[in-house]
C-alpha positions in Angstrom: 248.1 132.3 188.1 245.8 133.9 185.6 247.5 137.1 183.1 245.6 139.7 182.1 244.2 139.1 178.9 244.5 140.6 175.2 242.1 139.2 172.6 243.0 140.2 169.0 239.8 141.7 167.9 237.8 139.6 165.1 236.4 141.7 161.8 232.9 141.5 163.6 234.1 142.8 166.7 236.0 145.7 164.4 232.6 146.7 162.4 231.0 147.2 166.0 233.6 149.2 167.7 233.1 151.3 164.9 229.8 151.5 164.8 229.6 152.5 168.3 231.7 155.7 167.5 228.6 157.0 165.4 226.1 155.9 167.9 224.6 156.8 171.4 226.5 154.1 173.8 223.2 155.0 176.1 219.8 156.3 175.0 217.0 157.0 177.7 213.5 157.5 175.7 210.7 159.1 178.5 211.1 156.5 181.0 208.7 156.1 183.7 209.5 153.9 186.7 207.1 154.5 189.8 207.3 152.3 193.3 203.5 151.9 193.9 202.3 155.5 194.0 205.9 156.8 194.9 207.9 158.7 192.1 211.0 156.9 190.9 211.3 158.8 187.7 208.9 160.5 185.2 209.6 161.2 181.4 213.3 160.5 181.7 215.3 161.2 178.3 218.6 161.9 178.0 221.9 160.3 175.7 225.4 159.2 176.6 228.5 159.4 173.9 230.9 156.9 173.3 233.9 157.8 175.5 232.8 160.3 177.9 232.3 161.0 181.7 228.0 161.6 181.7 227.4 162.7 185.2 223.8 162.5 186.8 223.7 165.3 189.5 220.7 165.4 191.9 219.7 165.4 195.8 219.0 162.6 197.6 215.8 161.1 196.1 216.2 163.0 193.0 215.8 159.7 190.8 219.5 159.0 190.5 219.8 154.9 191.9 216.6 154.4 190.0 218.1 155.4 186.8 221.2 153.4 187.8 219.2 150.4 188.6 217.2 151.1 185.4 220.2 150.9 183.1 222.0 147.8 184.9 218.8 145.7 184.5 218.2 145.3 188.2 214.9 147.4 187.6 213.5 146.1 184.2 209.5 147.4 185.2 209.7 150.7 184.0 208.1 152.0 181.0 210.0 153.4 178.0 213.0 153.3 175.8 216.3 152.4 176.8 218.9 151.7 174.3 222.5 150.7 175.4 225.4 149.9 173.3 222.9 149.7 170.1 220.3 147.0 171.1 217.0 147.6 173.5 218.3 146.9 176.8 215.4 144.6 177.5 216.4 142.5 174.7 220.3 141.6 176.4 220.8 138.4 178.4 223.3 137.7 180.5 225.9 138.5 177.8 225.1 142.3 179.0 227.3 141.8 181.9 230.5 141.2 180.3 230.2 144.5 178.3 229.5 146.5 182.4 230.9 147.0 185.5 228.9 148.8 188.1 229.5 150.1 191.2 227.0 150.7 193.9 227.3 153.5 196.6 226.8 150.6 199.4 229.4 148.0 198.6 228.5 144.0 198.2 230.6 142.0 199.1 231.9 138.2 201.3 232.8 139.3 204.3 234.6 136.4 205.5 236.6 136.3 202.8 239.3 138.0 201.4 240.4 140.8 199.0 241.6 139.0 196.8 239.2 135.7 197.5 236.0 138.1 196.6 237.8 139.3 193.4 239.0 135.6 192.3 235.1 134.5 192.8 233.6 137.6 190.9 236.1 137.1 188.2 234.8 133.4 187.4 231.5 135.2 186.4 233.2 135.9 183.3 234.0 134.8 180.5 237.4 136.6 180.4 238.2 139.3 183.0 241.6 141.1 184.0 243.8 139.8 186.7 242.8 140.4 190.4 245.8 141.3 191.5 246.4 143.6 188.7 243.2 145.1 188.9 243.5 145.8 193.1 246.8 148.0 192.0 244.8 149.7 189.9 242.7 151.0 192.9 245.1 151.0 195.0 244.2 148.5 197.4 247.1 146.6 198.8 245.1 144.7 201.5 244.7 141.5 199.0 244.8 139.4 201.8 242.9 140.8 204.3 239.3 139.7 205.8 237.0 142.2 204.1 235.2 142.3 207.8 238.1 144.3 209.0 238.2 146.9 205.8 237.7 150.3 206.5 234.6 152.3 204.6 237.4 153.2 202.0 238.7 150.0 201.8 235.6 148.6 200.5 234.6 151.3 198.4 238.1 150.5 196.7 237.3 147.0 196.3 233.8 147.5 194.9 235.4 149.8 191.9 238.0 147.0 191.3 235.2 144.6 191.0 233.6 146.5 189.1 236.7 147.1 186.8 237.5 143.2 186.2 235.5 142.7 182.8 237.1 145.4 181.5 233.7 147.3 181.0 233.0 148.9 178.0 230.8 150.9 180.3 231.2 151.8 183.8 228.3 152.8 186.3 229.1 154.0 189.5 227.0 155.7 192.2 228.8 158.0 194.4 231.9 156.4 193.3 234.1 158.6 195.8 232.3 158.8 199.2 234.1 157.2 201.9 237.7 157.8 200.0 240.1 159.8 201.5 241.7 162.7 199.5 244.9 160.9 198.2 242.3 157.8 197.4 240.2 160.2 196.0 242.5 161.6 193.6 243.8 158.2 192.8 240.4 156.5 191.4 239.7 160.5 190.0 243.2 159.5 187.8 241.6 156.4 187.1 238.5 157.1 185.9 239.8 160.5 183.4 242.5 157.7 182.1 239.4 155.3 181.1 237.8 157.9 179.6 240.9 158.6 177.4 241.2 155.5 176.1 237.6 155.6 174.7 235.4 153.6 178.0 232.4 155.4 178.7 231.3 156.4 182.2 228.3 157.2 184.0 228.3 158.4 187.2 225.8 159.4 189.3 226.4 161.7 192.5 225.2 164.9 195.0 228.9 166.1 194.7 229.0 168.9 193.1 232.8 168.8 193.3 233.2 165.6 191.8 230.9 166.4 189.2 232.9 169.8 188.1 236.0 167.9 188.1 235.7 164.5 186.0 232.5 165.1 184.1 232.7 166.2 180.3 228.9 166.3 180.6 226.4 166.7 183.8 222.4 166.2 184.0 220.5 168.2 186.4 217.6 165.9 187.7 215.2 166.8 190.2 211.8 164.4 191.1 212.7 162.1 188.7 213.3 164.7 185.9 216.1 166.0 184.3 216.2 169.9 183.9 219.2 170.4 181.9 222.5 169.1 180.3 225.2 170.8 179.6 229.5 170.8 179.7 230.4 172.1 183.5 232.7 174.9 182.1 230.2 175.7 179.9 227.2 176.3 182.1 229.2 178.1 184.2 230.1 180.9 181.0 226.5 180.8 180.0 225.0 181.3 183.7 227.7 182.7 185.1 227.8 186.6 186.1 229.6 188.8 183.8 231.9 190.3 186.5 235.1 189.9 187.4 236.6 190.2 190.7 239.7 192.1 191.9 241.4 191.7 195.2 244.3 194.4 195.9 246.4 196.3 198.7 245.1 199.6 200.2 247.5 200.9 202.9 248.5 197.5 203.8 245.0 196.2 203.9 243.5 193.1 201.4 240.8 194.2 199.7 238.2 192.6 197.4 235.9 194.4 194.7 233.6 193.1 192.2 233.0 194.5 188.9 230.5 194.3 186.3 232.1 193.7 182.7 229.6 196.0 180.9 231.7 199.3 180.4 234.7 197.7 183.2 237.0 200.3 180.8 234.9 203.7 181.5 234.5 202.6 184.8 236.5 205.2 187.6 236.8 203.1 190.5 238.2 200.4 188.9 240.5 202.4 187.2 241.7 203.6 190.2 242.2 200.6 192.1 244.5 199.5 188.7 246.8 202.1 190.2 247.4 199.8 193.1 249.1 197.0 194.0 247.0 194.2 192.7 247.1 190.8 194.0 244.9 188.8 191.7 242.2 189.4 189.4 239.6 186.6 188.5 236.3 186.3 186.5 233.5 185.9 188.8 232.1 182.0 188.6 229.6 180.4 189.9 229.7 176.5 191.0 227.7 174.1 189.8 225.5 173.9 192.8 224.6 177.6 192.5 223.7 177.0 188.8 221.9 173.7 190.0 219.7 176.0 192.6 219.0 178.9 189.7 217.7 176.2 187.5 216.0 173.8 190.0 215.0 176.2 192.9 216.8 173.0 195.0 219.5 172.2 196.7 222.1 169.2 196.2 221.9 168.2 199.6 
């Protein structure tokens, strides 16, 4: 039975890690990828840190699996600059692979074998990888022996992130990494993922959900036709695009109420003063979600 490995790092290996703390782990330079006369993307730029959740938040057809395919060299036609983990991406070989793991919104995968029979064969790609078993725990999958025919949606989703987790991925792409999961699933890879990220792997996701996004991102991109329109923290766009209001729901002769109330002058103003004077139930600032931001800034909608 193969153990989960631990390599003690060499000096080389040491210089590089650190290096990499300095340096964009991804760099997109005005990429241009078009299908014939079909838009894939146009002038795409944008830069991932080392050790953070990069989300790519778009509609369907927005450019998102292009980029994706872009930066895991299943595209390699595309005009531009890409840079990933310091080197032009078209200048990796196969070595690239054992530094990635991606996941794809439709999971790959042997069908007439099992669980664990697809992970044992996707592990001998490498040249050292964690243990199956290990690694289906991880995701929660407890199927290992089950004919991946008979796997549910969620099922194989699962199995497509453990796969994608058996290098041990510096960097991690996934597209739509949570459709088809169920809530507790959800919440499980969601665990997952925020636990990679603090302990310094870098992850780039792409997806329509804003509610994924909001959650696990540290940093979203808004693309639309192969463009992306802005960047920015999720909590932070919300502050700086946000209303400045806050909302007040209360108790007026046993009915819940709501009201809503600019900041500007909230202490001079007389109706909100008076509703202070009874029984208040909660009070909250007034925040938009990322999909409301997404349509002021794009004039489109995530789905």
């Amino acid at each position: 039975m193969e153990r989960s490995f631990h390599v003690v790092p060499s000096k080389k290996e040491i210089n590089i890690k650190r290096e990499l703390k300095d340096m964009k782990v991804i760099d997109v330079k005005n990429v241009r990828k078009y299908y014939g006369g079909v838009r894939g993307v146009d002038g795409l730029t944008f830069s991932v840190e080392k050790g953070e959740i990069y989300g790519l938040l778009g509609p369907n057809g927005a450019g998102k699996t292009t980029t994706i395919k872009i930066l895991v060299k299943i595209i390699k036609d595309y005009d531009g600059k890409v840079n990933v983990l310091g080197r032009d991406l078209k200048e990796w070989d196969e070595g690239y692979y054992n530094k990635i793991g991606v996941s794809f919104e439709f999971p790959a995968s042997y069908s007439k074998l099992t669980v664990l029979e697809n992970l044992e064969f996707f592990a001998s790609f490498y040249k050292r990888h964690l243990e199956p078993r290990e690694v289906l725990k991880l995701v929660g999958l407890n199927e290992s022996n089950m004919l991946v025919l008979k796997l549910s949606k969620g099922m194989r989703r699962k199995l497509d992130l453990a796969r994608a987790l058996l290098p041990d991925p510096d960097i991690l792409f996934l597209d739509e990494p949570l459709e088809g999961l169920d809530p507790e699933s959800a919440r499980r890879i969601k665990d997952l993922l925020l636990e990679m990220r603090d302990n310094g792997k870098t992850i780039f996701l792409t997806t329509h959900n804003m509610y994924v996004a909001d959650e696990l991102c540290d940093r979203v991109a808004f693309i639309v036709e192969g463009k992306i329109r802005l960047v920015g923290n999720p909590k932070e766009l919300k502050v700086r695009m946000g209303k400045r209001a806050i909302k007040i729901e209360y108790l007026d002769e046993g009915k819940v109420k709501i009201a809503e109330f600019p900041l500007e002058n909230l202490g001079k103003n007389r109706e909100f003063l008076d509703i202070l004077r009874k029984e208040i139930m909660r009070i909250e600032t007034v925040e938009p979600s990322l999909e409301e931001i997404f349509l002021k800034v794009t004039g489109r909608r995530l789905i």
